[in-house]
C-alpha positions in Angstrom: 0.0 0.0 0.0 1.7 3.5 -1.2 1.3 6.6 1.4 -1.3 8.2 -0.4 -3.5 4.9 -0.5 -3.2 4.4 3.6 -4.2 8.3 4.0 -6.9 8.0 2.1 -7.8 4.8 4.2 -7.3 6.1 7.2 -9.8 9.2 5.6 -12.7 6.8 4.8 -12.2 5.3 8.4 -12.3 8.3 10.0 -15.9 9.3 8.1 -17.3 5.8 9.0 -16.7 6.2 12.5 -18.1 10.0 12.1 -21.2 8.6 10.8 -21.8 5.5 12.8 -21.1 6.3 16.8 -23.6 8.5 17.0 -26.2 5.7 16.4 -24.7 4.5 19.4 -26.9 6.8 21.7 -30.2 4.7 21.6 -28.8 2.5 24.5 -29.4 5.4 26.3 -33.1 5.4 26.1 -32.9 1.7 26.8 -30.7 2.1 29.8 -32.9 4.9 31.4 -36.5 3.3 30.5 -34.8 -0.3 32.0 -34.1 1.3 34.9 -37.4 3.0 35.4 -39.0 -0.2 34.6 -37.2 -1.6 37.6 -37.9 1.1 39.6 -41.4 0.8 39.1 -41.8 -2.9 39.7 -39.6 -2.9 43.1 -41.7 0.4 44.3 -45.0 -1.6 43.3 -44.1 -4.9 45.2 -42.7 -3.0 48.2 -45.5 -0.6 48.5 -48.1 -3.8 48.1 -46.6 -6.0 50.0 -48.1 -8.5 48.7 -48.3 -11.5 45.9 -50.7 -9.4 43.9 -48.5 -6.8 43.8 -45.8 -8.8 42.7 -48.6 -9.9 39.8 -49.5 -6.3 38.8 -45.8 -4.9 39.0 -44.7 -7.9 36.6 -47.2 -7.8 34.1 -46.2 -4.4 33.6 -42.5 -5.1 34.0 -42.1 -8.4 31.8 -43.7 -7.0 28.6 -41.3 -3.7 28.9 -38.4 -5.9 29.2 -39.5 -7.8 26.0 -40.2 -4.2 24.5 -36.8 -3.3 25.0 -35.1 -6.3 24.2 -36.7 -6.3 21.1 -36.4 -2.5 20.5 -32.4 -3.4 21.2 -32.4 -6.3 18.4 -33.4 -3.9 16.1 -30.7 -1.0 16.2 -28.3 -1.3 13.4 -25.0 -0.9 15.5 -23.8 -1.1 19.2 -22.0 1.2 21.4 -18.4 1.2 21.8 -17.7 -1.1 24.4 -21.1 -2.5 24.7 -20.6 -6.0 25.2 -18.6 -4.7 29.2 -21.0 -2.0 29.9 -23.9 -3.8 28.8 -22.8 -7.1 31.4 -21.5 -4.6 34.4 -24.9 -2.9 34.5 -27.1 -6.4 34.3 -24.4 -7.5 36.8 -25.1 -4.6 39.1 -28.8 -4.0 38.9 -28.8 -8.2 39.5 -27.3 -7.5 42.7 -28.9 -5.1 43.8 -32.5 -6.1 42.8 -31.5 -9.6 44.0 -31.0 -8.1 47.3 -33.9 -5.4 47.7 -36.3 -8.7 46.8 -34.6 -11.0 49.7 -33.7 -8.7 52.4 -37.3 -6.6 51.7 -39.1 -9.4 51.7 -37.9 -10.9 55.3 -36.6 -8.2 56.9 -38.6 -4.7 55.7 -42.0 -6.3 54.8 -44.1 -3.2 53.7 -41.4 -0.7 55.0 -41.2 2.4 52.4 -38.1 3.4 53.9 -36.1 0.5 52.6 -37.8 -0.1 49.0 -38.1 3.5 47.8 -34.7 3.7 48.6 -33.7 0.3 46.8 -35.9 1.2 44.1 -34.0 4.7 42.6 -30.6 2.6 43.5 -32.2 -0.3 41.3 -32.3 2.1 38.6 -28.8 4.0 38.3 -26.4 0.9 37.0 -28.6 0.7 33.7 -29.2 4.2 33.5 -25.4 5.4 34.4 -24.6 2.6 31.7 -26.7 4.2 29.1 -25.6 7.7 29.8 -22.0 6.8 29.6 -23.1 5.2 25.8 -24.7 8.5 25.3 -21.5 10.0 26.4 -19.3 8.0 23.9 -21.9 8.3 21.5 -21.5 11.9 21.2 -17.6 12.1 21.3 -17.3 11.3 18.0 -18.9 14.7 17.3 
């Protein structure tokens, strides 16, 4: 490859990447409306306190989930560095949601103090994780 070819190259890589990264910033709105849909369900089981709560709050829950699973299957590229970000926030919210289910359940039955709480915190790994795709999303600009 002569100099002139590699520049030019390194040109058309350089628009690609101009042109694609910024379709990187729907995992944003599928970070954020994840973690309000988790939000939601934990504040609607905790305020219940009961099974039918649990019903309600996951027939509302389960077909968002599928809504943005699918609305994710659909987008033509990925962030940058998706495939981490992506597993650290299912990671975290698994933790945490894990947790406010158990411990809520046994030890703060009904309590609003613990799931409102547990509930916002429930929210912020898939919504910090979107906003930092947003972020990387837009440095390409």
């Amino acid at each position: 490859m002569h100099r002139d070819d590699a520049w030019d190259a390194l040109e058309r890589a350089r628009a690609m990447d101009r042109k694609v990264r910024p379709m990187g910033g729907w995992y944003a709105i599928y970070g954020i409306a994840f973690g309000m849909t988790s939000l939601g369900l934990l504040l609607t089981m905790g305020v219940t306190n009961s099974g039918t709560g649990a019903i309600i709050g996951s027939s509302v829950a389960l077909p968002m989930i599928f809504l943005l699973i699918t609305y994710a299957n659909r987008q033509p590229v990925t962030p940058r560095g998706y495939g981490h970000l992506h597993l650290w926030s299912l990671a975290a919210w698994t933790a945490i949601y894990g947790t406010t289910i158990f411990v809520g359940m046994y030890v703060f039955p009904g309590d609003l103090t613990w799931w409102v709480p547990m509930a916002v915190v429930s929210a912020l790994p898939s919504s910090i994780a979107g906003l930092i795709a947003l972020r990387r999303s837009r440095s390409a600009q």
